[in-house]
N, C-alpha and C positions, 0 to 999 in steps of 0.2 A: 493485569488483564491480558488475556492471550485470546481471547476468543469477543470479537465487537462486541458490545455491550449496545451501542446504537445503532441501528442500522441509516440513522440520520445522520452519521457525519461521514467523512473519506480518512481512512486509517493506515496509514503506515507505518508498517515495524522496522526501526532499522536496528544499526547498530556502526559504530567507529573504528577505523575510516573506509568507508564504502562512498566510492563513488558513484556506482549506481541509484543509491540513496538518495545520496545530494541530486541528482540529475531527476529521479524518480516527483524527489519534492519541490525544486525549482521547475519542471514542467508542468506539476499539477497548480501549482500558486502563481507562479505567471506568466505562464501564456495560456493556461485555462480558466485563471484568476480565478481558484476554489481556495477553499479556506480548509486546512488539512491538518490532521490532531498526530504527531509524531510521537510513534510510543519510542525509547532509544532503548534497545536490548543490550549495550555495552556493559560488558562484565556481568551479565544478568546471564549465567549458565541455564538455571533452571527456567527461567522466560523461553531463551532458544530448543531450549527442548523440548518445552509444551508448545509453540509457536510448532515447532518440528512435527509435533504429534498432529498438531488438527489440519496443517497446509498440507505435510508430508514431502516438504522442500527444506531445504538444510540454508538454504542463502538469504539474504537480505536484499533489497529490502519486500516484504509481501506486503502486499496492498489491499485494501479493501476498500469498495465503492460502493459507500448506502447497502453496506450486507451485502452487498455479493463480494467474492473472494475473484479475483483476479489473476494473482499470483505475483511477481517482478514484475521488475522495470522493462525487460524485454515481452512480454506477454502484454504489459500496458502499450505498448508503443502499437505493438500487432494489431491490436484493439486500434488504434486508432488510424492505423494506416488503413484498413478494412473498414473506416469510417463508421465505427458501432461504439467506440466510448465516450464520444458525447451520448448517446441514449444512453449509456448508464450514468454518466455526471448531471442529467437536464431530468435524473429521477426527483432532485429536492426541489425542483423548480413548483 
């Protein structure tokens, strides 16, 4: 699966070792306490290149929030300094 299938859950692609990943899924689990479905692209060539095709970003991890596409760790964080991704986390509410 490269492209959410739900747009009810929070989706991250990663892959190993990315730190940003880890930091990506530890800020969304607890200190946002959401519950996050971790696809892991490691060694999965042909994943990262359809993952590549539909974001059009080469890096890990991309994130997805209830179907909207976000992008990384650094875009999520932006998002939240700008005070707008809790409205897209408080969308399952």
């Amino acid at each position: 699966m490269i492209i959410p299938e739900n747009p009810n859950e929070i989706i991250i692609y990663k892959s190993n070792p990315c730190g940003y990943c880890s930091a990506a899924i530890r800020f969304l689990q607890e200190y946002k306490e959401k519950e996050v479905k971790i696809i892991d692209l490691t060694g999965n060539m042909e994943g990262r290149r359809k993952l590549m095709q539909v974001t059009g970003s080469r890096t890990v991890p991309q994130i997805y929030i209830f179907g909207v596409y976000v992008g990384g760790y650094d875009e999520m964080i932006q998002l939240e300094n700008q005070g707008k991704l809790n409205e897209l986390l408080e969308q399952d509410s």
